[in-house]
C-alpha positions as CSV (number, residue, x, y, z in Angstrom):
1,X,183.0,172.9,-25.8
2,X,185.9,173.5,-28.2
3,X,186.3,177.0,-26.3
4,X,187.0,175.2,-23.0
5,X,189.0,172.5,-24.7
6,X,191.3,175.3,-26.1
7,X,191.3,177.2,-22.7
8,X,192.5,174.6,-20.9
9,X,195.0,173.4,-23.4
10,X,196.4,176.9,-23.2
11,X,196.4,176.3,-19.4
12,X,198.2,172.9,-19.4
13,X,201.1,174.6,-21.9
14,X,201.2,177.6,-19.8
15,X,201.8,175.4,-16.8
16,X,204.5,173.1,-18.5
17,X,206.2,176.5,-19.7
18,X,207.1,177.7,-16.2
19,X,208.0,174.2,-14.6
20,X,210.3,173.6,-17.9
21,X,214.3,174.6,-17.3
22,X,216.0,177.8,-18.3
23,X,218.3,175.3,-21.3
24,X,219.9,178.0,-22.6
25,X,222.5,176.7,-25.3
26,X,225.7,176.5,-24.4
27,X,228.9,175.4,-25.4
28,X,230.4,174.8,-21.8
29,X,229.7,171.5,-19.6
30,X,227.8,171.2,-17.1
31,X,230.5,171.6,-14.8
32,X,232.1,175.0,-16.5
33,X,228.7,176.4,-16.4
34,X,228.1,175.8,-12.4
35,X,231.8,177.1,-11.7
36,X,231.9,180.3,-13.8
37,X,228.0,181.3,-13.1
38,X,228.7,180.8,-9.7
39,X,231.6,183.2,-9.7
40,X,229.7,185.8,-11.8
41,X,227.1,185.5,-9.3
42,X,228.9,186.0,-6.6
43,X,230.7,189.4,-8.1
44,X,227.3,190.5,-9.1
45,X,226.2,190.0,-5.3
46,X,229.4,192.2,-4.3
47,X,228.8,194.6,-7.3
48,X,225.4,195.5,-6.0
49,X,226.7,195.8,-2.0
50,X,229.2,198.2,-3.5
51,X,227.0,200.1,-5.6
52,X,224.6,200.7,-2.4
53,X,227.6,201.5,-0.2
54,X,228.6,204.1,-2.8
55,X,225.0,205.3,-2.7
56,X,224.9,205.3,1.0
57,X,228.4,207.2,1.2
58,X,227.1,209.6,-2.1
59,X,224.2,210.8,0.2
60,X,225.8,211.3,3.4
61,X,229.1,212.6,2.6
62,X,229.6,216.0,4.3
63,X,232.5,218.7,5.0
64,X,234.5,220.8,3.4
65,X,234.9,218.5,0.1
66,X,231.2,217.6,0.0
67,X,231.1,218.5,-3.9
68,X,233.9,217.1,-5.0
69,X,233.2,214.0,-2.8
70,X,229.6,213.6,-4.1
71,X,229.9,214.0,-7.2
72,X,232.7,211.6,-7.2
73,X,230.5,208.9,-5.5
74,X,227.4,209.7,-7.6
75,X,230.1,209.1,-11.1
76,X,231.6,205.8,-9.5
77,X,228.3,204.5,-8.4
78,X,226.9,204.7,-11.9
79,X,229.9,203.1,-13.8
80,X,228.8,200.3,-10.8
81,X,225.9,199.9,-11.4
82,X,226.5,199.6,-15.0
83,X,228.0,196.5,-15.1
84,X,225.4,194.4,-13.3
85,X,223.3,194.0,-16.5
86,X,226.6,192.9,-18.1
87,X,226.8,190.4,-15.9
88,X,224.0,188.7,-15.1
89,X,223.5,188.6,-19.2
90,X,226.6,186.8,-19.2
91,X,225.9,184.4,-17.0
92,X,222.4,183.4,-18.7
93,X,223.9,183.7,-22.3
94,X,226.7,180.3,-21.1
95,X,223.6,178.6,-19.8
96,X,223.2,179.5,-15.9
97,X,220.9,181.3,-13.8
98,X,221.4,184.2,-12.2
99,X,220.5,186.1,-8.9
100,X,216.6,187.2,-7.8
101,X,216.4,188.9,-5.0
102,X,218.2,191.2,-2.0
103,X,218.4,188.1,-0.1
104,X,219.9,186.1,-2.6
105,X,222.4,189.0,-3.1
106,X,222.8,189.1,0.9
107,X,223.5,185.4,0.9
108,X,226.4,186.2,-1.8
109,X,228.4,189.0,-1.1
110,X,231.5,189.1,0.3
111,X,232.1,192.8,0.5
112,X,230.8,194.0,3.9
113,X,227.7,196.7,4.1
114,X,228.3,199.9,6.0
115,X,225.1,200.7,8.3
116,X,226.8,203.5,10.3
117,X,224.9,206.4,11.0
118,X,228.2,208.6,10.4
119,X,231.3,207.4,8.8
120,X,234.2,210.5,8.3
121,X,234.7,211.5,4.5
122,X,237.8,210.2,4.0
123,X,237.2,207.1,5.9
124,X,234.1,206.4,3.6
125,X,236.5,207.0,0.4
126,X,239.5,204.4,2.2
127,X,236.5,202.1,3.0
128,X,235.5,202.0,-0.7
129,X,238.8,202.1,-1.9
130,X,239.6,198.8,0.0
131,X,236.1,197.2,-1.5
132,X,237.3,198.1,-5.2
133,X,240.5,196.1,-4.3
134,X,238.6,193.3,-3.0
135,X,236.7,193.6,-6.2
136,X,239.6,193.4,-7.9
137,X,241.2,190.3,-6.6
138,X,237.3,188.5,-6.7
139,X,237.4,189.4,-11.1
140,X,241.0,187.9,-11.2
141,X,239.8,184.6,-9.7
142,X,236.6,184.5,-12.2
143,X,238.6,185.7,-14.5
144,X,240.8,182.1,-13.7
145,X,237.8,180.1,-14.1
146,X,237.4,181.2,-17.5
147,X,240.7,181.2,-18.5
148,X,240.6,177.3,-17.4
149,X,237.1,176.9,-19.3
150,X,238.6,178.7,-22.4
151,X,235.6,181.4,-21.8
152,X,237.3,184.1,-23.7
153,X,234.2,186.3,-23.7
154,X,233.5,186.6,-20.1
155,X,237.4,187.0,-19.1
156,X,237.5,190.1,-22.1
157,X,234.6,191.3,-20.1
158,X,236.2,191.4,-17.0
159,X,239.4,192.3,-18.3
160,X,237.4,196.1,-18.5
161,X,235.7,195.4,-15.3
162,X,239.4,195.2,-13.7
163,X,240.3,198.4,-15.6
164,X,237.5,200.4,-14.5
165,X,237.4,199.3,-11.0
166,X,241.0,200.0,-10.9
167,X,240.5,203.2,-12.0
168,X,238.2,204.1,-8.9
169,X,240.6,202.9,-6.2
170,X,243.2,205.5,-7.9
171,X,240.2,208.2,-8.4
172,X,239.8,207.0,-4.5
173,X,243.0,207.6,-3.4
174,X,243.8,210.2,-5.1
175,X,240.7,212.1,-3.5
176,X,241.8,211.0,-0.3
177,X,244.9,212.1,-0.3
178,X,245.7,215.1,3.0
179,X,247.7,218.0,2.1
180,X,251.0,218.1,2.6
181,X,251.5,214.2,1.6
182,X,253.6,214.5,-1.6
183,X,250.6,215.6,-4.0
184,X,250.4,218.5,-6.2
């Protein structure tokens, strides 16, 4: 009887331990919370549509540059995806919640996916190159929000965030560039 008792106590705790809130501490209002999760949320939704659009790109590039190109994509696609742990921590260590599916992501992003069943080399590095800019611009305005909150950790974080990203629009212009256009 004391089994049973014990059994279903553990069941009525289990129970209250998944219906109970995600209160992480926090130091921000409500109201900071909301705004700057939901930014970070929405760059993670657009930091995984670019990560699978480099992907995409990595495995379909062909032509004459196909090594260079790949392995470019493959490098750039990595420091991507890299940051998505970074974060969705960071929006669970101020107190919010963070994204839990594709279609959450789909209902997120703002960068636009690339289904085409062949998209030129150097178009696929302009298109990318134009989604690191839009990145870009999306980190400045979260980067805003904190600045307004006093959330000196996340902007720091995106402070790098802006310098790496920055880094692959000039890696993708750079790659892009035809002969005979002023390079060396």
């Amino acid at each position: 009887m004391a089994k049973a008792k014990d059994t279903a106590a553990k069941g009525q705790d289990a129970a209250a331990r998944r219906k109970a809130p995600l209160a992480t501490p926090s130091s921000f209002g409500s109201n900071e919370i909301r705004d700057i999760s939901g930014g970070l949320n929405a760059l993670l939704a657009d930091v995984f549509a670019l990560y699978v659009k480099t992907k995409n790109f990595h495995w379909h590039v062909s032509g004459p540059h196909f090594r260079d190109y790949h392995l470019l994509l493959d490098d750039q696609a990595g420091e991507i995806y890299a940051m998505t742990d970074d974060i969705a921590e960071r929006v669970r260590k101020i107190g919010g919640t963070t994204i839990r599916s594709i279609g959450h992501i789909a209902r997120l992003q703002r960068l636009k996916d690339n289904n085409a069943d062949y998209v030129e080399p150097l178009d696929m590095l302009g298109e990318l190159r134009e989604d690191n800019r839009a990145l870009v611009e999306s980190m400045r305005a979260v980067h805003d929000l904190c600045d307004e909150s006093n959330d000196v950790a996340t902007a720091s974080l995106i402070e790098n965030w802006i310098d790496q990203t920055e880094k692959r629009i000039w890696f993708l212009f750079e790659a892009s560039r035809r002969a005979g256009s002023g390079g060396h």
